[in-house]
VORO-890086 format. One record per residue (C-alpha): residue in one letter; z, y, x. Coordinates in steps of 0.001 Angstrom, whole numbers, padded with zeros to 6 digits, always signed. Each point is the difference from the previous one (the first is absolute). Layout:
<pts>
AZYX;...
</pts>
This chain:
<pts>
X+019180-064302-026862;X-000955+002954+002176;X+000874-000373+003529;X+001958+002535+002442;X-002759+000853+002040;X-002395+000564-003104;X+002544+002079-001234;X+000673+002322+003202;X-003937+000226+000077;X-000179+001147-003118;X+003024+002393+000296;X-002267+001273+003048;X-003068+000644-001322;X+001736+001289-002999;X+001143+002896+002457;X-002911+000774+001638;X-002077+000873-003400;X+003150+001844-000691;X-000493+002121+003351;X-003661+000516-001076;X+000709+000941-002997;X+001965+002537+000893;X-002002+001335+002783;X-002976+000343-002685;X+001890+002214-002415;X+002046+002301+002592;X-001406+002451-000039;X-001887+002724+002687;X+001764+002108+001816;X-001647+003763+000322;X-001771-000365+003324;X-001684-003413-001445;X-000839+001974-003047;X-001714+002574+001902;X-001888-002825+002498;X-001216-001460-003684;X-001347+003635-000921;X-001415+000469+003559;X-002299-002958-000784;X-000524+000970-003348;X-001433+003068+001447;X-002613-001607+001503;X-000662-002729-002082;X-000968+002489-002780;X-002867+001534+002557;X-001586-003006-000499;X+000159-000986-003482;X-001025+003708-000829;X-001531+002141+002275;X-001252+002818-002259;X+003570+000353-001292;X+001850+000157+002577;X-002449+001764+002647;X+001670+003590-000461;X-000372+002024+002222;X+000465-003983+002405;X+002591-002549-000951;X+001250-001769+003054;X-001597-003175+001504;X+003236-000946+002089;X+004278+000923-000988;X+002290-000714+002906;X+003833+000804+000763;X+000654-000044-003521;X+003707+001143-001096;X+001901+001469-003001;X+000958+003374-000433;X+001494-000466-003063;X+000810-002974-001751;X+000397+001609-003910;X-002711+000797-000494;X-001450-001640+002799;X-001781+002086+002355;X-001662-001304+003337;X-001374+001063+003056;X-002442-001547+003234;X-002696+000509+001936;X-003687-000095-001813;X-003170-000686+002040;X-003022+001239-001847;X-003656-000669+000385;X-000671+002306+002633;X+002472-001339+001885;X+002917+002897-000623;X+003114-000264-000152;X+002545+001738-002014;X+003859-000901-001339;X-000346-000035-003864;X+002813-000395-002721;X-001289-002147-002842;X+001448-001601-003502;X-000695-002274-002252;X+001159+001630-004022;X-000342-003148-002313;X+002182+002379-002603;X-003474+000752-001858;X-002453-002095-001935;X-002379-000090+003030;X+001951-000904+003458;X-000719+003165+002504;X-000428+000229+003786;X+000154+002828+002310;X-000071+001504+002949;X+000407+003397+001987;X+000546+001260+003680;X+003721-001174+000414;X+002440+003272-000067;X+002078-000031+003584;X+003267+001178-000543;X+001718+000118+003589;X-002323+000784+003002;X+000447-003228+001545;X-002126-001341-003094;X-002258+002660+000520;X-000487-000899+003457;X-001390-003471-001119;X-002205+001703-002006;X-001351+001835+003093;X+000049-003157+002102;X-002365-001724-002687;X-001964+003013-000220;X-000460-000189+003908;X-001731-003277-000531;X-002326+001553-002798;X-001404+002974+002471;X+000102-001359+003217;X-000920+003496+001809;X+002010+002614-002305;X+003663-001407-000504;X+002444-000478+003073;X+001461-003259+000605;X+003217+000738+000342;X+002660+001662-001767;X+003674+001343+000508;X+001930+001854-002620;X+002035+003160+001285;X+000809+001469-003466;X-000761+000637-003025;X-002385+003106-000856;X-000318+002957-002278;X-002684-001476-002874;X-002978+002341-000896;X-000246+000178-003928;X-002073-002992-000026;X+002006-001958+001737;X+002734-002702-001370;X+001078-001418+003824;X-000712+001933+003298;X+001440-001075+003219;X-000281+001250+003364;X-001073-002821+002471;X-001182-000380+003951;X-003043-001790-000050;X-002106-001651+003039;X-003649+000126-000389;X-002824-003172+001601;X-000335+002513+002506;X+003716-000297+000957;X+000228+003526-000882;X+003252+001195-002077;X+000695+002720-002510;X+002855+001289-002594;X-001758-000203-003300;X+001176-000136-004050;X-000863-003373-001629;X-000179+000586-003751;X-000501-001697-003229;X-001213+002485-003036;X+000481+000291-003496;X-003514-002214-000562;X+001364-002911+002664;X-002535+000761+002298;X+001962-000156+003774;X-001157+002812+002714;X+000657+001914+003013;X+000556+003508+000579;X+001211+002135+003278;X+004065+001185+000143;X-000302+003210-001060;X+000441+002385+002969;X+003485+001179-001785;X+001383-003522+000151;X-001201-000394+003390;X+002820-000615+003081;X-000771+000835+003392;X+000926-003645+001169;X-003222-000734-002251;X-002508+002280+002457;X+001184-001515+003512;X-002109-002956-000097;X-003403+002463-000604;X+001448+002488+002785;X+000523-002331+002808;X-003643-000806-001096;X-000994+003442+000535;X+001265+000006+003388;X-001162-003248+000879;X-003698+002007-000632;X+001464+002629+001959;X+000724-001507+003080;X-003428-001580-000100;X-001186+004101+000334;X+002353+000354+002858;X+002617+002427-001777;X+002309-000744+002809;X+002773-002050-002109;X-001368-003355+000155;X+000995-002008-002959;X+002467+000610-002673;X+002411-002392+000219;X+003093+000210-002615;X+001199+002988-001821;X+003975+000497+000290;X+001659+001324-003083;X-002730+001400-002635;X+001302+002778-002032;X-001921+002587-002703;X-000017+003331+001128;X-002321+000767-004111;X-001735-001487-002797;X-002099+002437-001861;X-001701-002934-001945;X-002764+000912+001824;X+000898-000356+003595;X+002902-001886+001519;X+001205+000700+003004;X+002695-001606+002268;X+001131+000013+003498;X+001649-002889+002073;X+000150-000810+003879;X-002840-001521+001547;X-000121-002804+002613;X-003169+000351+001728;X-001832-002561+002840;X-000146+002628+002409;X+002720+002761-000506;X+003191+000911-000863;X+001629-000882-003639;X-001245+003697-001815;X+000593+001073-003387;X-003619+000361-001708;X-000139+001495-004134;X-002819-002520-002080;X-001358+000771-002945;X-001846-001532-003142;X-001994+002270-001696;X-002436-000141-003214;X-002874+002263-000824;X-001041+000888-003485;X-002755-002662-000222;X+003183-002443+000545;X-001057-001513+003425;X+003208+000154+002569;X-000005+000734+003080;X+002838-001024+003252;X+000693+002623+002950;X+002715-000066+002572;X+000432+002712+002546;X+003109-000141+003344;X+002861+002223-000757;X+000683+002706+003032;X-002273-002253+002915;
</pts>
């Protein structure tokens, strides 16, 4: 005769394989798929270097994620062997006779992705890329351009610009200058109270450039922009002063400010 407390113990253990059981054959949701690939990745480095050494296979996946579950799609952060780092969307087909993996340079499709991108490429090249980014908009694309966003950027210098962050039709991601007929004169105040700053060093008899009240465009030629806006100086009167950004035909730009009626 089987006693009670046999009996509960076997009603309990009879649950738990039932629990592991089931946890064995539920199956993975699309970010643990992707993980799975992630190491596959680099497991198949190993095994087969020749094959999959083209042009460099990762030695590291991070931050892996789905894109799409059907068919599943996946994207992280690769580290290769010289240390670079790059987002990458990769897959897994096991549709054929021969399972396939790839990767490419992950496609951004909103700028803030693309700004990750840029972060990571920050890391790579240490003295080109800024270190910071901040979208203001999204830009006009060139013809080789998929994604092109216009972003304010501080440099290791502490230095800050108005550039376009872009992604192109072969993935690679890049930086170009605004063009001077998307510029806004709000973008050229930071470079003009510069040139004053040099200017009161030289004794022009304004002291420092303090704020500039109001910017407005007086043209844009494409060329040349020029605004005007009211000046707060260190050692005048507020005065109206006209700046300018201008670019010569070898493409190098130039700032100039001059006082309006002194």
């Amino acid at each position: 005769m089987i006693s009670p407390k046999f009996a509960e113990a076997c009603i309990f253990f009879a649950a738990i394989i039932t629990l592991i059981a089931c946890e064995l054959v539920e199956p993975r949701t699309a970010d643990e798929l992707c993980t799975h690939v992630a190491s596959e990745l680099i497991t198949l480095k190993s095994s087969d270097p020749e094959r999959f050494n083209d042009p460099e296979w990762p030695t590291t996946v991070t931050h892996s994620n789905v894109i799409t579950a059907d068919p599943l799609l996946c994207k992280g952060i690769a580290i290769f062997q010289n240390g670079d780092m790059h987002y990458i969307q990769f897959y897994k087909n096991s549709d054929t006779q021969q399972e396939v993996w790839a990767f490419r340079t992950y496609r951004s499709k909103t700028c803030d992705e693309l700004i990750e991108q840029a972060l990571l490429m920050s890391l790579n090249d240490s003295d080109e890329w800024p270190i910071e980014f901040e979208i203001r908009t999204t830009a006009n694309m060139l013809a080789e351009e998929r994604l092109a966003c216009q972003v304010d950027v501080t440099h290791r210098d502490d230095t800050t610009d108005t550039v376009i962050l872009y992604q192109n039709l072969s993935d690679e991601v890049g930086i170009r200058p605004v063009p001077l007929s998307e510029y806004e004169c709000n973008m050229l105040i930071e470079d003009i109270i510069a040139l004053y700053e040099g200017r009161a060093k030289d004794n022009w008899g304004t002291g420092k450039l303090l704020k500039i009240y109001d910017p407005v465009e007086i043209s844009n030629a494409g060329m040349k922009l020029s605004c005007e806006g009211l000046a707060r100086f260190q050692i005048r009167e507020d005065t109206m002063i006209e700046f300018y950004l201008e670019e010569d035909k070898d493409g190098d730009r130039f700032v100039g400010s001059e006082i309006v009626n002194p």
